[in-house]
N, C-alpha and C positions, 0 to 999 in steps of 0.2 A: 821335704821340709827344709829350709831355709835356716842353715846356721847362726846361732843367735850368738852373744858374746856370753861368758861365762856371768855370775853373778859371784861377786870377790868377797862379800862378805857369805854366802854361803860355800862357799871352798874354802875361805878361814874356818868355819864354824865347825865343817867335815871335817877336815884337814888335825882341827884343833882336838876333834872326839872320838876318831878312828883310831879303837887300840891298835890294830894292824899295821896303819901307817907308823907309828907313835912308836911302836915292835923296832920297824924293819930302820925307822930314820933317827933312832935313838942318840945315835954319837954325831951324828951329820952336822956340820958349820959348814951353809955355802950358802948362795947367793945363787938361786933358778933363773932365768930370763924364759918365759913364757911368751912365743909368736904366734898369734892363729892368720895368718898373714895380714891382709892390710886391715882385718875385723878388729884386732882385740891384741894386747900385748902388755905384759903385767912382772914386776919382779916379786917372789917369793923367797926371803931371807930368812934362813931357820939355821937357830944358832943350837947345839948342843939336843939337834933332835923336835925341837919346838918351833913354830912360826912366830917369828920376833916379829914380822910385816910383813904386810901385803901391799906395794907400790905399786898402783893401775896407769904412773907415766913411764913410759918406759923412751929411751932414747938413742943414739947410736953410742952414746960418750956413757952410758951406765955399763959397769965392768960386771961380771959373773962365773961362775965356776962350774956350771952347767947350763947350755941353750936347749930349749926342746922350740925347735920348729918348724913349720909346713904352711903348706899353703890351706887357704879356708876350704879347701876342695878337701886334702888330706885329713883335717881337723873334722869336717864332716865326717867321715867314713871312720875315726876314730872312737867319735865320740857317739856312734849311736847307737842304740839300745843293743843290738844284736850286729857288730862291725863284722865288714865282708871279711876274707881271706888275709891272713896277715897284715890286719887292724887292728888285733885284741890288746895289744900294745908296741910301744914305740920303738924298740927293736929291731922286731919284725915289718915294721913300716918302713925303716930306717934300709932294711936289706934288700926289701921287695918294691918299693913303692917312693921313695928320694925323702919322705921324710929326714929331717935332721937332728940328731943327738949329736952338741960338740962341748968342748970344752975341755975339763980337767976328766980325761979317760979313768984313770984310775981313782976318781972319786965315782968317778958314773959308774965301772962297774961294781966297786965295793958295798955301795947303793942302790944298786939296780932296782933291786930288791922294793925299797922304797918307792922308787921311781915305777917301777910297775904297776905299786898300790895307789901312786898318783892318777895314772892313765885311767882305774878304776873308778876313784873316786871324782876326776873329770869330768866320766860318761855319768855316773850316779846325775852329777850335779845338772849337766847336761840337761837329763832327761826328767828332771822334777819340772811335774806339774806343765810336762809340756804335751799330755795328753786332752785332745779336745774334751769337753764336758758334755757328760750323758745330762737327758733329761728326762727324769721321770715323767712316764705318761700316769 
């Protein structure tokens, strides 16, 4: 199946309603830069725990305080239903497979936490409604 780009207003909506996330990104002020290589690339700015925006232009001149990115080959195997071997999050992508986590270290790992809950709720999003349709006989 052929990686689609995400859909921005349903990763705000998740993002917005997931006690979990909302748990683990409670104190968090920073500024995401989100690459799926040359597919899709989007900033997520969450001030104080909250998604303040979601900017779907993203640029070389836009600053951030965590990168998460790979190429649409890694971004597939991340984000699918059931991810191969050290896919289940970005991490372990990042040790085993060139994935890229950069930025301000000591907010990524204070956050991880959150950022792990991201990777979940990625694949969630990912994977709505992108099952073909049965049809009753």
């Amino acid at each position: 199946m052929a990686l689609l780009p995400l859909d921005l207003d349903t990763v705000e909506d998740t993002l917005r309603r997931d006690p979990e996330f909302l748990l683990h990104s409670r104190y968090l002020s920073a500024t995401l830069r989100v690459v799926i290589g040359e597919l899709q690339s989007f900033r997520l700015v969450i001030q104080a725990g909250r998604i303040s925006e979601i900017d779907p232009v993203v640029t070389p001149f836009d600053s951030y305080d965590i990168q998460l990115a790979g190429t649409e080959a890694q971004w597939q195997s991340l984000l699918t239903a059931t991810p191969p071997p050290f896919y289940q999050d970005f991490y372990p992508a990042m040790v085993h497979h060139g994935f890229r986590i950069e930025g301000d270290m000591e907010t990524i790992f204070a956050y991880y936490p959150a950022l792990r809950r991201l990777a979940e709720l990625f694949r969630e999003v990912a994977n709505t409604n992108t099952a073909p349709a049965t049809v009753a006989l």
